[in-house]
MITI-282089 format. One line per field, with one value per residue: residue number from 1; y, z, x of N, C-alpha, C, O, CB in turn. Coordinates in steps of 0.02 Angstrom, whole numbers, plus 50000, padded with zeros to 5 digits. Glycine has a CB too. Layout:
% MITI-282089
resi = [NUM  ...]
nc2 = [Y  ...]
nc3 = [Z  ...]
nc1 = [X  ...]
cac2 = [Y  ...]
cac3 = [Z  ...]
cac1 = [X  ...]
cc2 = [Y  ...]
cc3 = [Z  ...]
cc1 = [X  ...]
oc2 = [Y  ...]
oc3 = [Z  ...]
oc1 = [X  ...]
cbc2 = [Y  ...]
cbc3 = [Z  ...]
cbc1 = [X  ...]
***
This chain:
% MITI-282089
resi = [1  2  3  4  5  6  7  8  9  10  11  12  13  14  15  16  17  18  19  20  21  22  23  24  25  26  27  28  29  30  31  32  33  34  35  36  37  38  39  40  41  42  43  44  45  46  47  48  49  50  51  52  53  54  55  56  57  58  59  60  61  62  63  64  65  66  67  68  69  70  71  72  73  74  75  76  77  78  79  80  81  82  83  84  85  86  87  88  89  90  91  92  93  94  95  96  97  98  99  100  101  102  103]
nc2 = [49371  49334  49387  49493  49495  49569  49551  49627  49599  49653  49734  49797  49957  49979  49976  50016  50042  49912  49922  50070  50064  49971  50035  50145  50060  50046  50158  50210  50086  50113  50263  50280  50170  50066  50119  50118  50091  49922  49866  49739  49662  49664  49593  49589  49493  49426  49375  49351  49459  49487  49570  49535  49580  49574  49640  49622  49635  49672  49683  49648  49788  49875  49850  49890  50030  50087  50048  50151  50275  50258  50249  50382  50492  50478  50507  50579  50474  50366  50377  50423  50294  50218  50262  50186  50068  49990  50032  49996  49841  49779  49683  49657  49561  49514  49411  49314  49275  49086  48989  49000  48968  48959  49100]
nc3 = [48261  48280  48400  48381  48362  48357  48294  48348  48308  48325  48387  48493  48491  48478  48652  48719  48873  48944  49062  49065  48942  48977  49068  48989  48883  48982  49029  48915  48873  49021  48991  48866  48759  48823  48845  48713  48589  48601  48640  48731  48789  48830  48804  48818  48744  48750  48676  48706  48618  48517  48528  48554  48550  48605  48538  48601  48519  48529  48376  48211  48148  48255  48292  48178  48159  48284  48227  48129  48177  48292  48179  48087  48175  48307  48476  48618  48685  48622  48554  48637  48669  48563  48524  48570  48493  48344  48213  48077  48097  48117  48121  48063  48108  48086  48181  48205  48333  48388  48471  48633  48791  48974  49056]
nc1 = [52298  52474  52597  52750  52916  53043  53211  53370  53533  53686  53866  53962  54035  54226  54307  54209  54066  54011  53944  53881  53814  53725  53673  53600  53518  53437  53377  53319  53219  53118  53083  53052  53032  52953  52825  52769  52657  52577  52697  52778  52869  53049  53229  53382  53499  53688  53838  54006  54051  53938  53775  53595  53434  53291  53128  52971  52800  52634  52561  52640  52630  52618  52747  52823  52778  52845  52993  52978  52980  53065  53184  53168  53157  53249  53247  53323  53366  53369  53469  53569  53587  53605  53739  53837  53824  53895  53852  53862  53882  53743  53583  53443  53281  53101  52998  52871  52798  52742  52746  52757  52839  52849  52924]
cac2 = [49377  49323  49420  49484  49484  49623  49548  49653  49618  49704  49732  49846  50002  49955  50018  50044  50004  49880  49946  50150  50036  49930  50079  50186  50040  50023  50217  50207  50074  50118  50309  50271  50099  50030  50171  50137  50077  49863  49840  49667  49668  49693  49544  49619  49446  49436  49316  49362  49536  49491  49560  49526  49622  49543  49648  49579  49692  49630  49661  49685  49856  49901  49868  49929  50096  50072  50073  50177  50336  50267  50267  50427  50527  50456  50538  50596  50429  50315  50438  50388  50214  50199  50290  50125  50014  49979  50032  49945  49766  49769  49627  49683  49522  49486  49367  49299  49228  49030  48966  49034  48926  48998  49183]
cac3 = [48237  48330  48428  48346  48416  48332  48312  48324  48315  48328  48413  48543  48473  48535  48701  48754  48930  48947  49102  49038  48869  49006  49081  48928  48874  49042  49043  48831  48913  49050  48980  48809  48729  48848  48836  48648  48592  48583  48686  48783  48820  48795  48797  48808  48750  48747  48678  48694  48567  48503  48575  48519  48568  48579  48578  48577  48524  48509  48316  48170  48146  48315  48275  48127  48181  48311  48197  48088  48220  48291  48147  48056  48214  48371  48534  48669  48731  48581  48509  48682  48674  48468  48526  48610  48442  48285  48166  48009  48100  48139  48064  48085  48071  48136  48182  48214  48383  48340  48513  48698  48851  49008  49030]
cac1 = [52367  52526  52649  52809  52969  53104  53281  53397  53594  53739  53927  53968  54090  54273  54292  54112  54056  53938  53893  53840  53778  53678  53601  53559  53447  53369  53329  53276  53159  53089  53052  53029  53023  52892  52742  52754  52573  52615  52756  52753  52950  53130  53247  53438  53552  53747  53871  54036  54054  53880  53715  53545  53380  53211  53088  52898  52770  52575  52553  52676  52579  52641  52831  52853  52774  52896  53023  52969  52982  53138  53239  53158  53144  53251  53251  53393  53368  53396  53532  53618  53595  53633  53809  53865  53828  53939  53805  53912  53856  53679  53553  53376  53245  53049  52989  52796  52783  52709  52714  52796  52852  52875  52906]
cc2 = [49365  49388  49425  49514  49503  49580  49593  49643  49653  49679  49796  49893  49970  50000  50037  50025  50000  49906  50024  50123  50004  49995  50136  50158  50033  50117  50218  50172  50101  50206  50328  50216  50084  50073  50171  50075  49974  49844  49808  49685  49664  49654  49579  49552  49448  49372  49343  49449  49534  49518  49579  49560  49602  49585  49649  49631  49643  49636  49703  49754  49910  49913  49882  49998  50133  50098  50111  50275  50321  50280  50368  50508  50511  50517  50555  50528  50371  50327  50388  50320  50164  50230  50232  50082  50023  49970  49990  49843  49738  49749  49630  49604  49539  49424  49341  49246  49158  49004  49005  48998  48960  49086  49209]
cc3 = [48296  48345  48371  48379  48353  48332  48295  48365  48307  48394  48434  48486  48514  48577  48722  48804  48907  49000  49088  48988  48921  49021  49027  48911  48927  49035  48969  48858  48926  49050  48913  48775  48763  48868  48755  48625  48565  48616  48719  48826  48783  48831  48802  48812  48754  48758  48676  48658  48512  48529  48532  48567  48548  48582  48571  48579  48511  48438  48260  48145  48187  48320  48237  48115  48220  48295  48150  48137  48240  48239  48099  48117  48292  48418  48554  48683  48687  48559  48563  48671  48578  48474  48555  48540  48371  48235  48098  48039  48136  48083  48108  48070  48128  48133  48217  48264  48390  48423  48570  48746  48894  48998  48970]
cc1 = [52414  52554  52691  52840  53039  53144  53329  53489  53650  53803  53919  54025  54163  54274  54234  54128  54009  53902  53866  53825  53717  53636  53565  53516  53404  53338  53282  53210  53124  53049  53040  52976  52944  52833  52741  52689  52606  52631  52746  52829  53016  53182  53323  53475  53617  53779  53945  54033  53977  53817  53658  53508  53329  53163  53038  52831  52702  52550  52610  52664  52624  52721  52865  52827  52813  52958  53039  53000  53038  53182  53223  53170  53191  53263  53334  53400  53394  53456  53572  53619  53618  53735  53865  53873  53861  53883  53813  53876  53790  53647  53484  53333  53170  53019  52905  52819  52730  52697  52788  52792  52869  52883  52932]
oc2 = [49382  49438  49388  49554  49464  49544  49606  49665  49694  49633  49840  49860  49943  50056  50093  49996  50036  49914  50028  50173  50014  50008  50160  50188  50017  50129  50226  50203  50127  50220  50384  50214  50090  50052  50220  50019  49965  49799  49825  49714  49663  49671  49626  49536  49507  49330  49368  49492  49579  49474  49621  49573  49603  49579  49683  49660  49587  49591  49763  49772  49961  49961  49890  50028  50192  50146  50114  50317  50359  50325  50405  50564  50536  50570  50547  50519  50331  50281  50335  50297  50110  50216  50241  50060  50075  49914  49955  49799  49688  49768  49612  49580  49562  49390  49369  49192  49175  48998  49027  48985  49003  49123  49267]
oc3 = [48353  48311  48322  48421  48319  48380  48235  48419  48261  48434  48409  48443  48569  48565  48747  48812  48874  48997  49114  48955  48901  48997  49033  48908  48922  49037  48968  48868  48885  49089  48900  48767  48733  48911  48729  48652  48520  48644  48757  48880  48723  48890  48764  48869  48774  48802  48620  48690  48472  48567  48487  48621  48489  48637  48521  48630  48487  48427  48261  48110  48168  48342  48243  48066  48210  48322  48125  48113  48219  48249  48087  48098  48341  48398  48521  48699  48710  48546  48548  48663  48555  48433  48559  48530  48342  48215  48075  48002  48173  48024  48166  48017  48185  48082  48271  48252  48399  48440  48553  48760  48877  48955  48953]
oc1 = [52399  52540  52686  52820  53071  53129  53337  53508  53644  53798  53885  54055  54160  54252  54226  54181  53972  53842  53810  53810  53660  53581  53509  53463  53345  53278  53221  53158  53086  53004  53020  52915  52891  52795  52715  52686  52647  52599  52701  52836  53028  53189  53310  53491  53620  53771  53947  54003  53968  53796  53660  53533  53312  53137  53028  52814  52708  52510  52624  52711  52653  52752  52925  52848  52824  52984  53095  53037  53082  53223  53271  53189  53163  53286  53385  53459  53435  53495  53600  53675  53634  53780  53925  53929  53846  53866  53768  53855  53786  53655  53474  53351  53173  53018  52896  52847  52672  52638  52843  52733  52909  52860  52919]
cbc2 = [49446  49273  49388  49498  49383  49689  49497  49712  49601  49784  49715  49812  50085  49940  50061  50007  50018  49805  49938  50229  49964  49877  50125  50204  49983  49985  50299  50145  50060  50086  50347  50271  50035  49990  50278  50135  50150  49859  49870  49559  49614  49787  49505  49679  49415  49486  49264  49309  49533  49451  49605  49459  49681  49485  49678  49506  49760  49647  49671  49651  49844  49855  49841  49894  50102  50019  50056  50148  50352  50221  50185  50406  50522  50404  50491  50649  50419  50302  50560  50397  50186  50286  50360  50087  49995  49913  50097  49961  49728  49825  49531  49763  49435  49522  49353  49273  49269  48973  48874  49097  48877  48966  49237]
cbc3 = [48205  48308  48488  48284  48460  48373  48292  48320  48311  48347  48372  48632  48500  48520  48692  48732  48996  48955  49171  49024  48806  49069  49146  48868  48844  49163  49061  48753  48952  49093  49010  48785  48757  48906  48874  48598  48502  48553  48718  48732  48866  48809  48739  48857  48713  48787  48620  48678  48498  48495  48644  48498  48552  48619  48601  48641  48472  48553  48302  48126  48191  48369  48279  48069  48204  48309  48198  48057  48275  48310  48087  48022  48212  48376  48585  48747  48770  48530  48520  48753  48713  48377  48578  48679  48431  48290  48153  48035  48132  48171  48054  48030  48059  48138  48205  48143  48424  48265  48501  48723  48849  49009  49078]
cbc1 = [52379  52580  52680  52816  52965  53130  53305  53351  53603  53695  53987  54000  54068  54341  54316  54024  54063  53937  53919  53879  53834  53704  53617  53589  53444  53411  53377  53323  53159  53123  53073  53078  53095  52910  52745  52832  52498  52655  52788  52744  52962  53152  53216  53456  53549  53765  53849  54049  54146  53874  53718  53529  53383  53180  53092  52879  52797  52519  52474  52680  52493  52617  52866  52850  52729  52898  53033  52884  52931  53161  53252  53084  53071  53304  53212  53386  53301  53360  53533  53605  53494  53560  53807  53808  53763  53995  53798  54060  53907  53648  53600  53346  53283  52999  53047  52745  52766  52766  52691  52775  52894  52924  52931]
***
């Protein structure tokens, strides 16, 4: 079975910082997100007031257990980092990794 690779968009709250939004996902990361059974990596995009979130887990199993505990159960750590995003414009998709170039 392929990889799958979370999308998840959304808009910042007005007034957020990006930079205390930047480091809430680096701590969610690096003491959450990435010890969860799966986890390849975590992609943080930004276009303007858009930002997308890749993040590549080794089987659909794995990320929708994933999200199954985040959304039913989140932590101190997601809580913080969900307090930054305009919940009203988030567009959840996955996606089956078919082929990968580079890192």
């Amino acid at each position: 079975m392929s990889k799958v690779t979370f999308y998840y968009e959304y808009k910042l709250k007005k007034g957020a910082s990006v930079e205390e939004f930047l480091a809430a996902s680096e701590k969610l990361n690096n003491e959450y997100i990435s010890k969860q059974k799966g986890y390849i990596s975590w992609k943080q995009l930004n276009d303007n007031d858009i930002w997308v979130d890749l993040l590549t887990f080794e089987t659909m199993d794995d990320v929708k257990a994933f999200e199954d505990k985040s959304n039913t159960n989140p932590n101190e750590l997601a809580l913080s980092f969900y307090s930054y995003i305009n919940m009203l414009s988030c567009k959840v998709r996955y996606f089956s990794v078919e082929k990968s170039y580079g890192i």
